[in-house]
C-alpha angles and dihedrals in degrees: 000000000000118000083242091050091042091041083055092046093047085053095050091043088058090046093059089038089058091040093059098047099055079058103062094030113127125226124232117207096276110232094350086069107109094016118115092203111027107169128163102212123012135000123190107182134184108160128041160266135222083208153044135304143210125173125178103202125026124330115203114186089161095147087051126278116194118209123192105190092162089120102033086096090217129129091239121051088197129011119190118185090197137006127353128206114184134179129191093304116121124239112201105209144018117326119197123193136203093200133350124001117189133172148178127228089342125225114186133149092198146026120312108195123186147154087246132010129198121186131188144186100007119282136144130273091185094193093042132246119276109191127169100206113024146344132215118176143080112323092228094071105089109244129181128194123213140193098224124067111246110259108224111221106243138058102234099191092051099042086058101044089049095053094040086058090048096049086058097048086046096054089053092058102119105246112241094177125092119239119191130175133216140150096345098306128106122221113195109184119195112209088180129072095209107029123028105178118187138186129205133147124234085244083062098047091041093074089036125115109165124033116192124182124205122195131177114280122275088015134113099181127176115272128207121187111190104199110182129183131088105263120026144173143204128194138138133046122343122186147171098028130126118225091207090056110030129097123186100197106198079174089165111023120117090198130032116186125189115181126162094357132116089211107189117213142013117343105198115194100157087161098039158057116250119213105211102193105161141342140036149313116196089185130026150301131227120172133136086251137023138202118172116182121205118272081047119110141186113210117204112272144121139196120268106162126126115250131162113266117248096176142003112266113252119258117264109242105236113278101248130197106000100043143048122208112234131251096230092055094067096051113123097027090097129233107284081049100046086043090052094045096046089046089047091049092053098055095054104035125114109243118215 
């Protein structure tokens, strides 16, 4: 073989590899990756999260809800597509706002940027307020007016159509995991070191009060369970499962209710709204609409398993007045690209 001919092979070689790979590539869950709370359309809140949140629609935490966002790792604390109602609680980190935000007796360790912002009782905004229409509020809080609308950072809409296609996709997986049922507890035993799929009905889980899983030794595979019914609801003892690497699909429930259970991993209820009455999350919660009672808490984490992808994640709206996007990030787009992107940013950016 000539070096023009092995040059050639070595090409097409790279080409298959790359080919195979985006087939088995895994898909992560798009923009709700890294938030404690993602929900598509409202959120009431009373309790609180040791992560970040992101709400579509309105967000009313009007009995206080304390976010500590200090280790998400993302650029918002808090994102709100339409209206925000806060009360005393603190956020620890940026908030950006579609509409109104208004808040009582404020307590933020970063920026909090609006269209229109409404304080009251005193309080601190440590990183200063950026609206675009009014501001209400003490004067010594800095405040700053633009002439552009804050842009909040996800695309709400895509990012639900993408996971409810996923959660669909998911739910087909053949289940290679064995569920068995007795005296009220559910045992879930994993046979694979990468994949554990499992399948169980709401009516199951309904009379269940202790879930174990069981997984080969050594492994911390990724585990699906695929709950389907319309109504379901999850309480009592859960063990042996990784948040990392753990996924609850209520792929087709209207309604998801947790009460007196510390449930480890990833709840998906792309079609429902989820009751949080007690307990604890240690993971995250996605659901089209959220109420979380008081007593009830969302522990930092986020999923990292591996799944096979169903859709291409939506794109992530540019993140407007309170981040930059960094140079090295661009690197490899090109120039025509890197030229479009930086004039597109900065039309829709929220100038400060």
């Amino acid at each position: 073989m000539n070096h023009r001919m092995h040059i050639l092979a070595m090409a097409m070689i790279g080409i298959s590899s790359c080919t195979a790979a985006s087939a088995k590539a895994s898909v992560a869950l798009g923009p709700a990756a890294g938030y404690s709370a993602f929900v598509f359309g409202d959120m009431t809140a009373a309790a609180d999260t040791w992560g970040s949140v992101a709400v579509g629609g309105n967000a009313n935490f009007s009995s206080g809800y304390s976010i500590n966002a200090a280790t998400a790792g993302n650029a918002y604390a808090l994102v709100v597509g339409g209206n925000y109602i806060q009360k005393s609680s603190r956020i620890n980190g940026n908030i950006i706002v579609g509409k109104t935000a208004e808040y009582d007796n404020p307590s933020v360790n970063g920026s909090l940027a609006a269209q229109s912002v409404r304080l009251q009782g005193g309080g601190s905004v440590s990183g200063g307020v950026f609206y675009s229409e009014s501001y209400s509020g003490p004067s010594y809080i800095t405040h700053t007016q633009s002439n552009h609308t804050p842009v909040v950072p996800i695309d709400f809409s895509g990012s639900e159509s993408t996971l409810l296609r996923d959660a669909t996709a998911w739910a087909a997986l053949t289940a290679n995991g064995m569920a068995v049922s007795q005296y009220s507890t559910l045992t879930l035993t994993g046979t694979s070191s990468t994949l554990d799929v499992f399948d169980i009905t709401t009516t199951e889980l309904a009379g269940i009060s202790t879930i174990r899983l069981s997984v080969p030794t050594g492994a911390t595979p990724t585990v699906l369970v695929n709950v389907s019914g319309s109504a379901a609801n999850i309480h009592g003892g859960i063990s042996g499962f990784d948040a990392a690497s753990t996924l609850w699909n209520f792929y087709n429930a209207n309604s998801v209710t947790i009460g007196g259970v510390a449930l480890t991993g990833t709840l998906m209820a792309t079609s429902g709204k989820v009751d949080f009455q007690s307990g604890q999350v240690d993971g995250s919660i996605i659901a089209a609409n959220l109420n979380q009672h008081a007593g009830a808490e969302i522990d930092a984490g986020s999923f990292a398993g591996s799944l096979p992808s169903a859709s291409s994640p939506p794109t992530t709206i540019a993140a407007g007045a309170l981040s930059v996007p960094s140079t090295s990030a661009l690197v490899g787009l090109g120039s025509v690209a890197l030229a479009a992107l930086v004039l597109q940013r900065r039309r829709t950016a929220f100038h400060c």
